[in-house]
C-alpha positions in Angstrom: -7.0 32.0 26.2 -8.4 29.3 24.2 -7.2 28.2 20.9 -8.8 29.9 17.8 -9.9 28.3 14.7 -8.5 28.9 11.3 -8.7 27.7 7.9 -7.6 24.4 6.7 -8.4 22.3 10.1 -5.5 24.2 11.6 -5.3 25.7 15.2 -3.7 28.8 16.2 -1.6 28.5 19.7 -2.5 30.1 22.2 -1.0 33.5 23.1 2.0 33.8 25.1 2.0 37.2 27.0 4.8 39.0 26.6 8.6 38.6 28.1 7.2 35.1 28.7 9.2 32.1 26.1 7.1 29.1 25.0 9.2 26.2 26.3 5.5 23.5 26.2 4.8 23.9 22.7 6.5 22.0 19.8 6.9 24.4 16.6 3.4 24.0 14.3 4.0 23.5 10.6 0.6 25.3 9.2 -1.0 24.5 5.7 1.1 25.9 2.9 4.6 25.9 4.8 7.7 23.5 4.2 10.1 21.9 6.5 13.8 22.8 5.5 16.9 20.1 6.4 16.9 19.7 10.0 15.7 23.0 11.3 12.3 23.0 13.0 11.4 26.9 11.7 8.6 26.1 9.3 9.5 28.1 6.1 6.6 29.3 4.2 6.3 28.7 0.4 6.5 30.8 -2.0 2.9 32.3 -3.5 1.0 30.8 -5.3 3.5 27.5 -5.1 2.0 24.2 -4.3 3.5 20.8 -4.0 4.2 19.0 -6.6 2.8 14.9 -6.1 5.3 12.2 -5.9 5.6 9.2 -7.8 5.6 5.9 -5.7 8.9 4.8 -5.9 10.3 8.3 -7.3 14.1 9.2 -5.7 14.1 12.5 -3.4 17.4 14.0 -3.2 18.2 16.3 -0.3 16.9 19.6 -1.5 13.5 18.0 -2.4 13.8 17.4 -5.6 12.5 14.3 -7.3 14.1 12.0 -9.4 12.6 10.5 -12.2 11.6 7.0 -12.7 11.8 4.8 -15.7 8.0 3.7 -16.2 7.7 0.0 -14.4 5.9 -3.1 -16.6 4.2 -5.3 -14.6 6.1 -8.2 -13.4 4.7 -11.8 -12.8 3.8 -11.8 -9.9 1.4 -14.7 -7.8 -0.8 -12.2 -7.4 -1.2 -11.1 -11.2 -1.1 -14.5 -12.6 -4.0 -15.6 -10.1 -6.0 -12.1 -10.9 -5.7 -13.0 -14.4 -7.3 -16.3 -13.3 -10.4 -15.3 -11.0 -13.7 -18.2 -11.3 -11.5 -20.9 -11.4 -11.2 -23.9 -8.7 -7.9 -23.7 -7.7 -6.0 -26.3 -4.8 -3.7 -23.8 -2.3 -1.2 -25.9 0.0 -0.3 -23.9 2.7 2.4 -24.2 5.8 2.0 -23.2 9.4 4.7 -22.8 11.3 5.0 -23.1 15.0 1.4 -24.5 14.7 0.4 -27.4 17.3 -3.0 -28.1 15.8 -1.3 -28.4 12.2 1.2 -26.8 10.4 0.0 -27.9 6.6 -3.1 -27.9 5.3 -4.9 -27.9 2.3 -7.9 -25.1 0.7 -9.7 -25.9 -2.2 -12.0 -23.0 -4.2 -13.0 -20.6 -6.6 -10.5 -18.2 -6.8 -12.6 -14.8 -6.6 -9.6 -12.4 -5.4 -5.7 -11.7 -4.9 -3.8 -8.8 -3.6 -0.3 -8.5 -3.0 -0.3 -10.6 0.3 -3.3 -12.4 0.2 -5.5 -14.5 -1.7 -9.5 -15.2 -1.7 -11.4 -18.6 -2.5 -14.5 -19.5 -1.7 -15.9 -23.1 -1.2 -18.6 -23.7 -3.9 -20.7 -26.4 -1.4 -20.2 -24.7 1.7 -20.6 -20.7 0.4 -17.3 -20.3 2.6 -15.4 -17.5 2.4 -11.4 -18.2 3.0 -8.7 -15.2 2.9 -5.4 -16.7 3.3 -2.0 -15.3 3.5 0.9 -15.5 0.9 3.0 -15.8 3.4 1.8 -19.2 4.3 1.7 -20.2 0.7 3.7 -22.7 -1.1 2.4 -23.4 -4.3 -1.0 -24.0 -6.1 -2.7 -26.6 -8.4 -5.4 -25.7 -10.9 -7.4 -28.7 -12.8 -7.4 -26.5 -16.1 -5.7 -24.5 -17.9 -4.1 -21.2 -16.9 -4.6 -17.7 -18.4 -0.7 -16.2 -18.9 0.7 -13.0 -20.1 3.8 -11.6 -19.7 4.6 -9.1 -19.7 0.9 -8.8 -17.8 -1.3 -7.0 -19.4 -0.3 -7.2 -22.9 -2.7 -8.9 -25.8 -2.5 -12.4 -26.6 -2.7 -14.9 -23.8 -1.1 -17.9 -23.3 -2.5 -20.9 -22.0 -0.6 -23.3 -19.4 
């Protein structure tokens, strides 16, 4: 017998006929049931209950439960300091290790982006696009002053 369809993008095994034990099939957790401790019997929830969301970074004790978190500031980070200094030229010295062709070199560009493990300049003459690692990173040089805040975010910037 072929599997049938059922709501929520789930699919009902197929039948086993009777006297015969499913030994091929893991258990199936279906929409609106919970996993309790080790076991692997799905345990529906209770009506009407739905999950509550979980803060990133929120504790989970063993029952479930979460913890809460003090609120986090933003911390300076490379990443915030550079976003809070996009359009200007920046100088990035990077290291390579293990490389045979080089293992420094040198980018120069408009800083137009920075995430937490990457940054993005482009080269004003060339239109050239670079996205280059943090993890290669070891420091930068700007030709003008930086935009600073700490803690980030906050009114009244200082200037570096």
């Amino acid at each position: 017998m072929a599997p049938m369809s059922m709501p929520g993008n789930a699919v009902a095994p197929m039948s086993i006929p009777p006297g015969k034990k499913n030994t091929s099939m893991m258990p199936m957790i279906m929409p609106g049931m919970m996993m309790h401790g080790a076991t692997t019997t799905p345990t529906p929830m209770p009506s009407g209950a739905t999950p509550l969301p979980v803060q990133t970074g929120s504790a989970v004790t063993p029952t479930g439960t979460t913890l809460p978190s003090v609120p986090a500031t933003e911390e300076s980070y490379v990443e915030n300091i550079l976003r809070m200094n996009l359009g200007k030229v920046a100088t990035l010295y990077m290291t390579y290790e293990n490389n045979s062709e080089w293992n420094a070199k040198i980018f120069k560009g408009v800083l137009e982006a920075a995430g937490r493990d990457h940054i993005i300049i482009s080269d004003p003459k060339t239109g050239r696009r670079y996205l280059l690692l943090t993890l290669n990173l070891d420091y930068i040089t700007f030709d003008e002053p930086l935009n600073y805040t700490l803690p980030f975010g906050t009114t009244g910037a200082a200037r570096f």
